[in-house]
C-alpha positions as CSV (number, residue, x, y, z in Angstrom):
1,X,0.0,0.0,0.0
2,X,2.6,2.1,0.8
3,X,4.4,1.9,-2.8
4,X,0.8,2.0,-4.2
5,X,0.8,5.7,-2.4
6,X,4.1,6.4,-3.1
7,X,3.5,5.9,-6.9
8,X,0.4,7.8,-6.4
9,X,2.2,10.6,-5.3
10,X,4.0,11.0,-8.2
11,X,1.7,10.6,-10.5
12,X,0.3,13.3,-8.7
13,X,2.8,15.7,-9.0
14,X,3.9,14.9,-12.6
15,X,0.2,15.7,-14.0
16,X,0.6,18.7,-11.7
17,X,3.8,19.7,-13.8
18,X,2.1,18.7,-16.9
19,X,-1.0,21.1,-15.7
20,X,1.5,23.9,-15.5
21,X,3.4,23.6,-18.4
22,X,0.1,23.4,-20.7
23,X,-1.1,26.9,-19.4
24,X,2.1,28.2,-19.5
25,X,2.0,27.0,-23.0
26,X,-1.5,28.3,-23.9
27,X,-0.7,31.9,-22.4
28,X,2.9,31.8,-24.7
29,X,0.3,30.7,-27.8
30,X,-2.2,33.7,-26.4
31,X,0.3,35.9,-26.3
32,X,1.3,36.2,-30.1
33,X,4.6,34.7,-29.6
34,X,6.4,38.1,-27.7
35,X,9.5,38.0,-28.6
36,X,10.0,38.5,-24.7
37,X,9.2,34.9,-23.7
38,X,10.8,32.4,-21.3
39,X,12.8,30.0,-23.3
40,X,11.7,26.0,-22.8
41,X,14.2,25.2,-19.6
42,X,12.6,28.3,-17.8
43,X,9.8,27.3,-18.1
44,X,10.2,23.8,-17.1
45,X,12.4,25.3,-14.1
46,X,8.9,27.5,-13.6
47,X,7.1,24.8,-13.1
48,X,8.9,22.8,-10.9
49,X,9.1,26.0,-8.3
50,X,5.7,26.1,-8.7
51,X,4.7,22.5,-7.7
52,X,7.5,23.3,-4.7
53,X,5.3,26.6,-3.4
54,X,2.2,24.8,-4.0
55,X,4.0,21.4,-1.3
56,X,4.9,24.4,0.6
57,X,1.8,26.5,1.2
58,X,-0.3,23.2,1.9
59,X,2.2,22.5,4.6
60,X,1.9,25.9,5.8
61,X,5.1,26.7,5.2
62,X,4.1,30.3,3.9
63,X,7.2,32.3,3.6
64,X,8.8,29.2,1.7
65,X,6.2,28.8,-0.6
66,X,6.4,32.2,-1.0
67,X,10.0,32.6,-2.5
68,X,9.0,29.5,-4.8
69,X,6.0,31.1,-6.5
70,X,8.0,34.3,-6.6
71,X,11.0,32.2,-8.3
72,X,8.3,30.6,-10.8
73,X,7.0,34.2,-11.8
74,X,10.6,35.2,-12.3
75,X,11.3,32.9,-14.6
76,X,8.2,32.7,-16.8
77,X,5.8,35.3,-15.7
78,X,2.4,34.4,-15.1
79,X,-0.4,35.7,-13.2
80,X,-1.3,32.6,-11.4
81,X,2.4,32.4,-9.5
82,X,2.3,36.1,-9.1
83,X,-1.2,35.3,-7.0
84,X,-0.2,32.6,-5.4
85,X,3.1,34.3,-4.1
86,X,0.7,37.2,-3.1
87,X,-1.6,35.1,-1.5
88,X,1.9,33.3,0.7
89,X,3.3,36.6,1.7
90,X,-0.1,37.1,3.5
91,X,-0.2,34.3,5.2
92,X,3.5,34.7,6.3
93,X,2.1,38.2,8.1
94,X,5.0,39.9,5.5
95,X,2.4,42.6,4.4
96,X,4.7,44.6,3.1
97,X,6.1,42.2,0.4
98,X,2.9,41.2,-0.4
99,X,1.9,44.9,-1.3
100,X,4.5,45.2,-3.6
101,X,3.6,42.1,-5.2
102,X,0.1,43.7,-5.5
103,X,1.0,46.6,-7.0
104,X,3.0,44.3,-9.9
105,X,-0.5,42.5,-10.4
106,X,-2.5,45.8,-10.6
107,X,0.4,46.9,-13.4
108,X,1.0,43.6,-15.5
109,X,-2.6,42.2,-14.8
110,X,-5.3,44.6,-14.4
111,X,-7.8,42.9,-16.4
112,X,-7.8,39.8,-14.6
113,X,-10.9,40.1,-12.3
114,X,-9.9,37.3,-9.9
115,X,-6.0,39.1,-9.6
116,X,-7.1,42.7,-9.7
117,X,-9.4,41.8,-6.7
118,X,-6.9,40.1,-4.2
119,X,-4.3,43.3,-5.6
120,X,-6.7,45.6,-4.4
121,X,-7.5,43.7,-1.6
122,X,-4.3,43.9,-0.2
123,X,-3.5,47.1,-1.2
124,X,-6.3,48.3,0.7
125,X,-4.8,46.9,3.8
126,X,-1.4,47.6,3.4
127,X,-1.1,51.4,2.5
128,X,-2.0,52.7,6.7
129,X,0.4,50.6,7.5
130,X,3.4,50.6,5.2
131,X,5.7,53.1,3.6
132,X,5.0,53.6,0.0
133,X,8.1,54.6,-2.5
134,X,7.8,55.1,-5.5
135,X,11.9,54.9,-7.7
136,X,12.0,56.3,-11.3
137,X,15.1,55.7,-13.3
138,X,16.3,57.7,-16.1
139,X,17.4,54.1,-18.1
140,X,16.0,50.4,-16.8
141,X,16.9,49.6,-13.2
142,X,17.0,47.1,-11.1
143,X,16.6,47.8,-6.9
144,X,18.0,46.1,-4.2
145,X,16.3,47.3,-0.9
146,X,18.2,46.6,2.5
147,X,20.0,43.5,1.1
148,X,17.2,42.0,-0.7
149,X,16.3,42.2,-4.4
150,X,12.8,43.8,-5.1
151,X,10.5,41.7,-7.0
152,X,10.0,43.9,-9.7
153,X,12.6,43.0,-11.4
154,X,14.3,45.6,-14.0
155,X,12.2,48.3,-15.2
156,X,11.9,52.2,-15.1
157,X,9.7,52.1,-12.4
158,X,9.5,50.4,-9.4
159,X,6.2,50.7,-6.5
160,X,8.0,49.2,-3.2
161,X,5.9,48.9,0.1
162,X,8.4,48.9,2.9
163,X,8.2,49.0,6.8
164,X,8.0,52.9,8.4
165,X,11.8,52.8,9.2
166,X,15.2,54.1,7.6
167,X,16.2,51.7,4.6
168,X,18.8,51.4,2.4
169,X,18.0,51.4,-1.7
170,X,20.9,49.9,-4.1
171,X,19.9,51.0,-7.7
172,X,21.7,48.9,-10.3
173,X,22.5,50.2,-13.8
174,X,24.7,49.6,-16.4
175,X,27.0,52.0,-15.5
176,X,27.2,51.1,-12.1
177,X,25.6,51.1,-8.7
178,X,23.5,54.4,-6.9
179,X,23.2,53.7,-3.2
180,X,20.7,56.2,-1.2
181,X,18.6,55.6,2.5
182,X,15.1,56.8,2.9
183,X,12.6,56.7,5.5
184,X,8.9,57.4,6.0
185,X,6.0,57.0,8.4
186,X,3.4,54.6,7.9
187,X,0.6,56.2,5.4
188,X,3.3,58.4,3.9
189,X,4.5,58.3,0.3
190,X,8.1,58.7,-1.2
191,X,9.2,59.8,-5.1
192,X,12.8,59.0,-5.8
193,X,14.7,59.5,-8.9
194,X,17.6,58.2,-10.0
195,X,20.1,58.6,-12.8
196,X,22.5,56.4,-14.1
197,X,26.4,56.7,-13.3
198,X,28.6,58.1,-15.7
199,X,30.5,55.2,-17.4
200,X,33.8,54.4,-15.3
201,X,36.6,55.2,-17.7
202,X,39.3,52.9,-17.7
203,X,42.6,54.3,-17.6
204,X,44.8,53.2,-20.6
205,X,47.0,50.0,-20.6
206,X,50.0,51.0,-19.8
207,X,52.8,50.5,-22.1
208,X,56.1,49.9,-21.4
209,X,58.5,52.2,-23.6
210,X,60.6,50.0,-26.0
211,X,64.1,49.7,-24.5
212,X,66.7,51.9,-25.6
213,X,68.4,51.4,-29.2
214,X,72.1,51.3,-29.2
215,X,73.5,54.7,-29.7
216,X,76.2,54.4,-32.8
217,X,78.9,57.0,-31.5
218,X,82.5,58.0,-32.5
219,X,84.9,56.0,-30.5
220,X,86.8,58.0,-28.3
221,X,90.3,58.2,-27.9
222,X,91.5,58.3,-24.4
223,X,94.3,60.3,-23.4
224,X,97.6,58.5,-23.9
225,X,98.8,57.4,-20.4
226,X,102.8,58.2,-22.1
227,X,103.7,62.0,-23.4
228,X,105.3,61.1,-26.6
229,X,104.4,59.3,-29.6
230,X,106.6,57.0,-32.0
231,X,107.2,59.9,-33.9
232,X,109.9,61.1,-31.5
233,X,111.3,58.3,-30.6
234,X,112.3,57.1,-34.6
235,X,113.6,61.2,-34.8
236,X,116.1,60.3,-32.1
237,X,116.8,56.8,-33.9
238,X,117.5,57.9,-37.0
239,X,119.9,60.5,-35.8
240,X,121.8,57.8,-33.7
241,X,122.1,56.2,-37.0
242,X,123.2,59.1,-38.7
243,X,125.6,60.2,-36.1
244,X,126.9,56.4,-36.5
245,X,127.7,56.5,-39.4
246,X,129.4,59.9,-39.2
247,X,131.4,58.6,-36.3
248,X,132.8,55.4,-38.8
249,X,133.2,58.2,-41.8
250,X,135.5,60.6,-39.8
251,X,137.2,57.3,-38.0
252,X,138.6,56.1,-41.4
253,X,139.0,59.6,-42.3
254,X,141.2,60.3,-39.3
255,X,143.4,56.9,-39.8
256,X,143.4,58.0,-43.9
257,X,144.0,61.8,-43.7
258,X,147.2,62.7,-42.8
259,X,147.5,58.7,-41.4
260,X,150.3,57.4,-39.0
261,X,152.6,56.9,-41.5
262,X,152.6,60.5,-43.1
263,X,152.9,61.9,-39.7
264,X,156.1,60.1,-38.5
265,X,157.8,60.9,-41.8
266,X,157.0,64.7,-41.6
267,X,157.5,65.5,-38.0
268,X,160.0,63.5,-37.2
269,X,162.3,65.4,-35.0
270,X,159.9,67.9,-34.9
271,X,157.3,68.4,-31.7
272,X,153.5,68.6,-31.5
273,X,153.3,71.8,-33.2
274,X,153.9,70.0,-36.2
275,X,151.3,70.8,-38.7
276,X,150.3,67.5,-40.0
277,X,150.5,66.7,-36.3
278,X,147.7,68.9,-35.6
279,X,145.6,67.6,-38.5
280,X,145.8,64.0,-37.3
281,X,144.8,65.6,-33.4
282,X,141.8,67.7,-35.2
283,X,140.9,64.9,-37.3
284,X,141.2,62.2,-33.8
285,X,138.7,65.1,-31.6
286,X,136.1,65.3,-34.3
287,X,135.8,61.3,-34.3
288,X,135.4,61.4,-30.1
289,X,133.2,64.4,-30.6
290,X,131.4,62.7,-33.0
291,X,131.2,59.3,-31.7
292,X,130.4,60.6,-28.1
293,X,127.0,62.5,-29.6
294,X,126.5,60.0,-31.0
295,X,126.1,57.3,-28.1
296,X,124.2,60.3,-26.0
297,X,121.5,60.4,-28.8
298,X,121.2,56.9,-28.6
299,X,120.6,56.5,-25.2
300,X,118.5,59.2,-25.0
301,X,116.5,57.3,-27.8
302,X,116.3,54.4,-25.7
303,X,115.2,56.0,-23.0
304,X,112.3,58.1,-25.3
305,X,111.5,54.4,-26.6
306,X,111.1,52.7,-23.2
307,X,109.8,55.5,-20.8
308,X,108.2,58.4,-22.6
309,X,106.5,56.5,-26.2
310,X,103.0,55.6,-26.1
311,X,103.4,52.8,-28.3
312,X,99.5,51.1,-28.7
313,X,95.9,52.7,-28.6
314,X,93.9,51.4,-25.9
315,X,91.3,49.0,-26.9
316,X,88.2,51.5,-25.8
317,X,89.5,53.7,-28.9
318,X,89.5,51.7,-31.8
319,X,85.5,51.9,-31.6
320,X,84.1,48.3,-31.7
321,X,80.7,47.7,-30.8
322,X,80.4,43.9,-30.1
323,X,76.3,42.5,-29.3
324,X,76.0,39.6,-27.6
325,X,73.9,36.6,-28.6
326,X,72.1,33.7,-28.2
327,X,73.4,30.7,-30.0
328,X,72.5,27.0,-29.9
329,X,76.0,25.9,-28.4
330,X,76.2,28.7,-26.2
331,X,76.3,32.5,-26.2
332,X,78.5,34.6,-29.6
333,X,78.7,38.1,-30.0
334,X,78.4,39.9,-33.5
335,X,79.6,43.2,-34.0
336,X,81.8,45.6,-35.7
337,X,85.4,47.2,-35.6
């Protein structure tokens, strides 16, 4: 018996299901196909919330059955969950959701006799009591009202009942977010308009700047760390050569001109003031004198050479740019010189 009930059950609820989804599907076919309709899986999810509000409200389980009904109306709108949902908040002693609910019927359903009567039913009841506000947006809206999304959904203009007390609205656009408190008696009504945000504009990406190219510049020649150049040095050389060779000309020159031999035979018994005595003295000095310049030069060019020549120009001057590189067996550089 149990499984017989159990089965029963089901059946139950799957013929309610069905039930639902035929008038949803004879409103849609009533409705000259609005482009704004539910697609197929809401309104199979619509359904099912609706057979949950409907287990819900017979268990008494108001404020439940409530958020069902409301969920079944969001996603495929239709005026009997928008009733039922009405009919919940009632029962759950939330007056002041119901109310707004109401004034959604008395909007969207107006010709309904059976919806425009609870509407106005509760409407009755619920305006001494509650706060009425009324939000206008410049562009379509949706509201947020001390935490909890309003049941009207997105529109221009939304009719909230709300508790006499200080609450906090969250207007939702596009462009962003408008946050603002009001706060009323009961009995007391409350315009509020609302514009959209400017559009938040997004700073540019930043780009990084392309790293530096290269600079090709003249190479520059440091300043020799030696005073002299080569230049000097090969003067000095070649005049230690030259004196050389002058030294070896007058040498032979002196043994030659008057020579040993001519000077014995002339001033033989004769005494240094011999003529061709002298010559051979004169020629004998000018050979020393000759031969001793000729040795200072040459160290003197030795020491230009060794100590004072800047023989080389350091690398940094000869201007070669070298790039390194990334090669398969290791790293190269390229460049040039």
């Amino acid at each position: 018996m149990r499984g017989s009930g159990t089965g029963h059950r089901r059946r139950s609820v799957g013929l309610r299901v069905a039930a639902f989804g035929a008038l949803v599907s004879i409103c849609v076919a009533s409705a000259d196909a609005r482009a704004d309709e539910p697609a197929p899986s809401r309104v199979s999810a619509a359904a099912e919330e609706y057979d949950r509000g409907r287990r819900a409200f017979l268990a008494k389980s108001y404020e439940e059955a409530a958020v069902h009904f409301e969920n079944a109306f969001r996603d495929a709108p239709r005026v009997e969950a928008l009733r039922n949902a009405i009919r919940a908040r009632r029962a759950a002693v939330q007056l002041d959701r119901a109310a707004t609910l109401a004034a959604i019927a008395l909007q969207m359903y107006s010709d309904d006799a059976p919806t425009k009567a609870l509407a106005t039913q509760t409407l009755d009841e619920a305006k001494p009591k509650l706060l009425a506000v009324t939000v206008k947006c410049q562009t379509p809206c949706s509201l947020v009202i001390d935490g909890r999304v309003a049941p009207s959904g997105v529109s221009i203009q939304h009719e909230l009942y709300l508790v006499p007390a200080s609450h906090e609205l969250s207007v939702g656009f596009k462009t962003g977010n408008v946050v603002r408190s009001t706060e009323g008696k009961a009995g007391e009504s409350v315009a509020l308009s609302f514009e959209a945000p400017p559009p938040k504009v997004e700073p540019p990406p930043k780009v990084e700047p392309p790293p530096p190219r290269p600079r090709s510049e003249s190479p520059v020649t440091p300043a020799p760390t030696k005073p002299l150049g080569p230049g000097i040095f090969f003067i000095a050389a070649g005049l230690t050569v030259a004196g050389g060779v002058a030294t070896v000309v007058s040498g032979i020159d002196a043994q030659n001109n008057p020579g040993v031999d001519a000077v014995r035979r002339e001033c033989a018994g004769k005494d240094e003031s011999c003529p061709l005595y002298q010559d051979g003295k004169d020629a004998e000095l000018r050979t020393n004198v000759l031969l001793g310049a000729t040795a200072g030069v040459g160290v003197a060019a030795a020491v230009i050479g060794l100590f004072f020549t800047q023989w080389s120009t350091p690398e940094r001057a000869r201007g070669a740019t070298v790039t390194p590189y990334v090669a398969r067996d290791g790293v190269g550089v390229f460049g040039r010189f």
